[in-house]
N, C-alpha and C positions, 0 to 999 in steps of 0.2 A: 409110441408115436415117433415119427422122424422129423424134422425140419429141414425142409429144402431149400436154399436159395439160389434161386435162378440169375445166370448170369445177363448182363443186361441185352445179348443176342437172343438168348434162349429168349425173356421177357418179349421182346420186342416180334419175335419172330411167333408167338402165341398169341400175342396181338392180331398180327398179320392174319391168322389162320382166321382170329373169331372175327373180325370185320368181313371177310370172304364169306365164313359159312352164315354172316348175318344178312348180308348183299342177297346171299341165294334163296336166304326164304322171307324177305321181304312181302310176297305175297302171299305165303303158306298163313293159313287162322294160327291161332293158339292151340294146343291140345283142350278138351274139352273139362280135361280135369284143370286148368291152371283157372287162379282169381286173380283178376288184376289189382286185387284192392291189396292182394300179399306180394304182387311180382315187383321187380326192381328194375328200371332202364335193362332193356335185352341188350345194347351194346355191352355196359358193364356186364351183367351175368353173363355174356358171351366171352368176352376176355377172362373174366375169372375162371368159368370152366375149361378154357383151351389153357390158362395158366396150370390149372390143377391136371389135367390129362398130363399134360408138359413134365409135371415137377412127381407124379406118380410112376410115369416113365422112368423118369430119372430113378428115382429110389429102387424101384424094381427091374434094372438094368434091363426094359423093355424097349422094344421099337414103337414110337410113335409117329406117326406117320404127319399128322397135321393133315388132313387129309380136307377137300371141301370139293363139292360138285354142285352142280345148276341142280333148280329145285324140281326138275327135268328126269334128273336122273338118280332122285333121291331109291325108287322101290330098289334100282339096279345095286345099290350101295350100302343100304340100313342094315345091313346085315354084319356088318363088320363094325368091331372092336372099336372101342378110342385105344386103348392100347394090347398093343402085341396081339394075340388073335383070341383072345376068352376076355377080355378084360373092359368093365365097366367103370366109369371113376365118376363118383357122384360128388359132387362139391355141394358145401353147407354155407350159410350165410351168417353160421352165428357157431362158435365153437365147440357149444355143447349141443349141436343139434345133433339127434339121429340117424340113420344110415334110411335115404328111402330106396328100398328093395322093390324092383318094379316084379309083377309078373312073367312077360315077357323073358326078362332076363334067366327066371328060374326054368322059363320054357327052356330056352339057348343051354343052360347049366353052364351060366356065367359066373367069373368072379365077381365080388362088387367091392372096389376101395372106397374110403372116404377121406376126402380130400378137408383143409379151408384155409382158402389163400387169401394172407393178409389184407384187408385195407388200407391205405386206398390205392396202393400201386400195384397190391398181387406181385412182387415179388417174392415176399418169402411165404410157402406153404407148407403146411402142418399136415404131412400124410398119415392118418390118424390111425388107419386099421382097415383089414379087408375080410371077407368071409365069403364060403359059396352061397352065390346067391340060393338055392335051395335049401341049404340047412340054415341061414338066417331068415327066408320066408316065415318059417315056426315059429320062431323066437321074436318075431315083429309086432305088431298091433296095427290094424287096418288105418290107415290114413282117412283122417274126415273129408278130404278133398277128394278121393278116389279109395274108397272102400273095398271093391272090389279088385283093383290092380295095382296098388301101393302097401306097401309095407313098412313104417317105420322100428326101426330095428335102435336100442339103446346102444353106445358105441361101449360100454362094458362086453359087452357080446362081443366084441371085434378079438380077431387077431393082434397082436400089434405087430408092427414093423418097427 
């Protein structure tokens, strides 16, 4: 595991990104696998994950783009990376939680890191481990929220950084 701490530009400017990318899909539903009764304020988990995208960059001397578009022109865009061009960065809410391994990703033959950035201000972030998303699919256990296309993966199974 690494610890990242972001400078308070960096912070601020991962802010930036996740009130944009929240603005944009203000009217998008939820995915159909999310419970509200587990979800947290989408502002906060929007900050937290552009914090962790940010601070996994960082550690793995990637380009992050900070990237956000109109919910318009989400199809033209879903295809690409939060970081550098293979790279998924899942952020956890609690710091032993597991790596959830989406499907999708193993489709792409995505990296997946795992992120978890401190509370309450997500400055400093814990980049915990990464693996390919296909060779940790095996090694996961079907998510009870989405069975079929979630994987939660033990972070003993991780690489570390």
């Amino acid at each position: 595991m690494s610890r990242i701490e972001l400078t308070s530009w960096e912070r601020e400017w991962a802010e930036y990104v996740a009130l944009m990318r929240h603005k944009a899909n203000l009217e998008k539903r939820d995915a159909a696998h999310y419970d509200p009764a587990r979800m947290e304020d989408n502002v906060v988990a929007s900050i937290a994950s552009c914090v962790g995208e940010l601070a996994a960059a960082k550690r793995l001397n990637r380009y992050w783009s900070g990237s956000f578009w109109n919910a318009k022109d989400h199809n033209r865009y879903k295809h690409l990376a939060d970081v550098g061009e293979n790279t998924e960065v899942k952020r956890i809410r609690k710091p032993n939680n597991p790596l959830p391994v989406r499907r999708r990703d193993v489709e792409a033959g995505r990296v997946n890191v795992l992120v978890y950035p401190h509370p309450p201000d997500f400055t400093v972030v814990d980049v915990i481990g990464y693996g390919l998303a296909t060779e940790l699919w095996e090694l996961g256990e079907p998510a009870m929220y989405d069975e079929d296309g979630t994987r939660l993966v033990a972070q003993r199974n991780l690489h570390r950084l």
